[in-house]
Every structure is written in C-alpha cells, then in structure tokens.
MMTF fields as JSON, N, C-alpha, C and O atoms, coordinates in Angstrom:
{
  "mmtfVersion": "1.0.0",
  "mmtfProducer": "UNKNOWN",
  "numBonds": 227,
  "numAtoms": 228,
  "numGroups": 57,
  "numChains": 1,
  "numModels": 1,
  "chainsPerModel": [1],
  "groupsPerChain": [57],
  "chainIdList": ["A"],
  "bondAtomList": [4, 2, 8, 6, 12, 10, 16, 14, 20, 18, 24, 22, 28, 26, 32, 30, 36, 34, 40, 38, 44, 42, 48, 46, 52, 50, 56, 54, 60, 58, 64, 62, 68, 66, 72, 70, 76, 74, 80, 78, 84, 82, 88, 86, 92, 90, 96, 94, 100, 98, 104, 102, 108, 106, 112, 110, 116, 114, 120, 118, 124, 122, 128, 126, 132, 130, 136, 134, 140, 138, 144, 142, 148, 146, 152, 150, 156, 154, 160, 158, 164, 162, 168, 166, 172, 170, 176, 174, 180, 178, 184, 182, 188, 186, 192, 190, 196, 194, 200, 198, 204, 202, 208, 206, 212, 210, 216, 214, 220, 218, 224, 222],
  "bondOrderList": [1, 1, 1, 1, 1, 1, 1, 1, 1, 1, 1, 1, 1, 1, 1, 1, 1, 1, 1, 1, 1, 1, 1, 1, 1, 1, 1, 1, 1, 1, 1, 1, 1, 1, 1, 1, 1, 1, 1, 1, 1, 1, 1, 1, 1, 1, 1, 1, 1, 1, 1, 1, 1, 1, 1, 1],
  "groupList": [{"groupName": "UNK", "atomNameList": ["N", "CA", "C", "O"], "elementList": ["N", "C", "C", "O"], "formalChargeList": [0, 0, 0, 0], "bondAtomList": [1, 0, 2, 1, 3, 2], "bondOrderList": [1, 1, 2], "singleLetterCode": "X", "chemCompType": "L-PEPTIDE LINKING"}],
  "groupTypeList": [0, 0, 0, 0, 0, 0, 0, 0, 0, 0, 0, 0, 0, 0, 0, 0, 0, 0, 0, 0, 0, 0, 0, 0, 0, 0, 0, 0, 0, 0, 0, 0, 0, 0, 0, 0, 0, 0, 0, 0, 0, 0, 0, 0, 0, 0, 0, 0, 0, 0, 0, 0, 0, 0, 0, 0, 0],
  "groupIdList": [1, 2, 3, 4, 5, 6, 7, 8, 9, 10, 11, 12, 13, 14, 15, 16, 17, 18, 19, 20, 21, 22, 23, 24, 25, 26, 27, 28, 29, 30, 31, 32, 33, 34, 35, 36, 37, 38, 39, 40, 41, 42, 43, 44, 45, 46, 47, 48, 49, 50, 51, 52, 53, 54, 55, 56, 57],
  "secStructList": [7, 7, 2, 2, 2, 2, 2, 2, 2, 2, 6, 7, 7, 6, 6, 1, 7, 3, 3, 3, 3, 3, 3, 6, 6, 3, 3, 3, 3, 3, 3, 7, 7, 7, 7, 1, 1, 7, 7, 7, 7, 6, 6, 2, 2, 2, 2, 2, 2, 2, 2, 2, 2, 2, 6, 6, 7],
  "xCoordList": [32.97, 33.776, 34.893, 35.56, 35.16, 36.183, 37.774, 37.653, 38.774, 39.813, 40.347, 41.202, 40.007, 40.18, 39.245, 39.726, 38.053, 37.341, 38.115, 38.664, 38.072, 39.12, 40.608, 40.987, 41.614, 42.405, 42.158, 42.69, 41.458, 40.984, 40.101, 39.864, 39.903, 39.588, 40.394, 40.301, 41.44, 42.989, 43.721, 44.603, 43.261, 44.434, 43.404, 43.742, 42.014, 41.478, 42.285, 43.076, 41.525, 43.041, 42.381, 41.196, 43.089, 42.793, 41.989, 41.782, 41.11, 40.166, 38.554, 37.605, 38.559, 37.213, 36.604, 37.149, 35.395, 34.41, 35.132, 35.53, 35.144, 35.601, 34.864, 34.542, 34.611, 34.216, 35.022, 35.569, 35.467, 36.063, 35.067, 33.988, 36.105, 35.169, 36.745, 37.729, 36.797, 37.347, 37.081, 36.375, 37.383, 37.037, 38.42, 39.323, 38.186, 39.166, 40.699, 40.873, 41.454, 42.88, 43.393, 44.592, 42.181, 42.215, 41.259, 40.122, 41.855, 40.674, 40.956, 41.979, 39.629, 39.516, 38.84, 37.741, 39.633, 38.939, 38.462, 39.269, 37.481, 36.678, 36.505, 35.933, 37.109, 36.57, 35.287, 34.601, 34.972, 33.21, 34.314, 35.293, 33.409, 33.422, 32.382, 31.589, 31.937, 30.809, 31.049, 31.787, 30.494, 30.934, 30.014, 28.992, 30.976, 30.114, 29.296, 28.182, 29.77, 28.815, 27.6, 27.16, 27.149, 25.972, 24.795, 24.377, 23.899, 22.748, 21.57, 20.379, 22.025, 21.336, 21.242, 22.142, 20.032, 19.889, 20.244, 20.374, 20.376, 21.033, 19.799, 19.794, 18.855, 17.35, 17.343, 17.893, 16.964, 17.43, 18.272, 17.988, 19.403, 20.054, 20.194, 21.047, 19.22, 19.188, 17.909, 17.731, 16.989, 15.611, 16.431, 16.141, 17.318, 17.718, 18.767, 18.93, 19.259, 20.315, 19.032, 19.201, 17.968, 17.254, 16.137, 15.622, 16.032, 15.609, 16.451, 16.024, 17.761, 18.424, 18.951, 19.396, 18.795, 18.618, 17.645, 17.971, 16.145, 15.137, 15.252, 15.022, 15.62, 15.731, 16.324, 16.082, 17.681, 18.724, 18.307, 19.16, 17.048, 16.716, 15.738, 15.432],
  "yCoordList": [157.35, 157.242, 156.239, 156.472, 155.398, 154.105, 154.788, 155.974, 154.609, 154.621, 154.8, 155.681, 154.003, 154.29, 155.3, 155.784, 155.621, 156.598, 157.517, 158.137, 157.534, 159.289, 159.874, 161.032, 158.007, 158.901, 158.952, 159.885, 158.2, 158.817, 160.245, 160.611, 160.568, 161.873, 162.945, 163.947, 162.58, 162.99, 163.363, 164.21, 162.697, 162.428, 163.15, 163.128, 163.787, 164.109, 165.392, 166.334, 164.705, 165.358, 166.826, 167.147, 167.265, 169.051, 169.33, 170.542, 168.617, 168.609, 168.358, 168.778, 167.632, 167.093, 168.723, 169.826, 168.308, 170.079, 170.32, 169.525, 171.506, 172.305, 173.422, 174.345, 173.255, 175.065, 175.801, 175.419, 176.914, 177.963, 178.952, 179.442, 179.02, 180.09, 180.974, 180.268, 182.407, 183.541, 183.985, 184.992, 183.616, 183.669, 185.089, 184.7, 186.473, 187.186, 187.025, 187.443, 186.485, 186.158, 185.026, 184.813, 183.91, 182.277, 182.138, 182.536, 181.198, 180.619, 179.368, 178.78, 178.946, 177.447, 176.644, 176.977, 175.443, 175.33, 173.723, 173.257, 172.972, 171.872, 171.293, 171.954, 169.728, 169.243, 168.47, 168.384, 167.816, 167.137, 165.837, 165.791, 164.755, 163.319, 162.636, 162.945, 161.238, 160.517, 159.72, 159.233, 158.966, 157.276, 156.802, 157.235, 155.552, 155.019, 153.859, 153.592, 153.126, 152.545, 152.921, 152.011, 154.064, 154.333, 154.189, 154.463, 153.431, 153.163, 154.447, 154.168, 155.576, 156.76, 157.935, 158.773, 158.115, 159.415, 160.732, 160.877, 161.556, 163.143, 163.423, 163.946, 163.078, 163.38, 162.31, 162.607, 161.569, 160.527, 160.892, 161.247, 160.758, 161.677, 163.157, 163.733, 163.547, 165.125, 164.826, 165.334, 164.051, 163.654, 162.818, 163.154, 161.872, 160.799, 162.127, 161.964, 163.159, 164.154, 165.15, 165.481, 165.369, 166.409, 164.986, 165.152, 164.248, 163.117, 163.317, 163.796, 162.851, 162.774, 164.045, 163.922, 165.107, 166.488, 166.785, 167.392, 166.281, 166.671, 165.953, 166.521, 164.637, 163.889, 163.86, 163.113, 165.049, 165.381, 166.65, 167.445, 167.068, 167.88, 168.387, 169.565],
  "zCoordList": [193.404, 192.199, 192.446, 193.454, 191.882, 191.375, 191.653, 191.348, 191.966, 191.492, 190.585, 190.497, 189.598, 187.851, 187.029, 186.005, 187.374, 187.298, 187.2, 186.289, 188.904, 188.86, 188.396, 188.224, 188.205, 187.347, 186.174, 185.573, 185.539, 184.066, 184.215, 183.064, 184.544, 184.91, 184.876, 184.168, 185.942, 186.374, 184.904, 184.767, 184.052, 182.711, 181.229, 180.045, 181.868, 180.8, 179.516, 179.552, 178.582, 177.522, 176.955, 176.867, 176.754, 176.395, 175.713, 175.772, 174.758, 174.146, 174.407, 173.745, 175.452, 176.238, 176.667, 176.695, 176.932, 177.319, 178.742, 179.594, 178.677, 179.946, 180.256, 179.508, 181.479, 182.224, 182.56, 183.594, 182.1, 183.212, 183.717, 183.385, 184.858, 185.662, 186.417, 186.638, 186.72, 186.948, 188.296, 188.247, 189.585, 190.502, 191.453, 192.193, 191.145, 191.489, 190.563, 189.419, 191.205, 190.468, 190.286, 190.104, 190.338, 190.073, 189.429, 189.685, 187.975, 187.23, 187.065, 186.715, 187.443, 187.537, 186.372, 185.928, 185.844, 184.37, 184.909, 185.713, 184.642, 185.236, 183.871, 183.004, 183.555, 182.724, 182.805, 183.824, 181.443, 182.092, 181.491, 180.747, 182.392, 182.494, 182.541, 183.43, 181.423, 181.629, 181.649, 180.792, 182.82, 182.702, 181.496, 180.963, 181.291, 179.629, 180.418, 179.968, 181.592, 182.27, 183.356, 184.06, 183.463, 184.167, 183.683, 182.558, 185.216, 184.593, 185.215, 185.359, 185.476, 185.768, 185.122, 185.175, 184.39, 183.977, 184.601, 185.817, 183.833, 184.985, 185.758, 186.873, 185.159, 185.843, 187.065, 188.126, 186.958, 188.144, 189.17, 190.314, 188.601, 190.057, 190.441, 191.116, 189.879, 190.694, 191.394, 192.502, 190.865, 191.802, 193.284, 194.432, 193.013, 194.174, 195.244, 196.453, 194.593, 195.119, 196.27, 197.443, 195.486, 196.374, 197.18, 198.286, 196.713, 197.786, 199.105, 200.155, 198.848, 199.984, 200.987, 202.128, 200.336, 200.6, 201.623, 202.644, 201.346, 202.063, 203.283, 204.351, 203.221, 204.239, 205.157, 206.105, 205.069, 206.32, 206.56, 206.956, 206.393, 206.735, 208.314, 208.499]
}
C-alpha cells in the first residue's frame, strides 16, 4: 500500500461501509477501502493470496 493510500484511508469519513466486531470489552470498527486504480479482481487475488500460501508451505 502507497503512502497516500493509507492516509486516505487514515481519514476515511464516517459514512464509508464499516465492520464492527465486539471482541470482550473492545470493539473494533474497520472501514472498507477501494482503490479506484486496481487492475485485480477480488477473485484474482485470493487465487494469487492462496497461490502464495501453498508455496511457503
């Protein structure tokens, strides 16, 4: 991830999708981010993610 990537990320505004999740007495809320320049499908990189998975195996 870029520099500028991540603080635009850093600065995502209260409205963008979020996960929470409730973990004991911390909840952690995760926004989503898409780069507008990628040339990879989500499929693509979960195939290239468990590619490289098998291979340090």
């Amino acid at each position: 991830m870029q520099m500028a990537d991540a603080a635009a990320a850093a600065r995502a505004p209260e409205n963008t999708p979020a996960m929470v999740k409730k973990i004991g007495k911390t909840t952690y809320k995760v926004h989503v981010h898409f780069s507008n320049t990628s040339t990879e499908t989500m499929s693509d990189k979960i195939k290239r993610m468990l590619k490289n998975e098998i291979q340090q195996m």
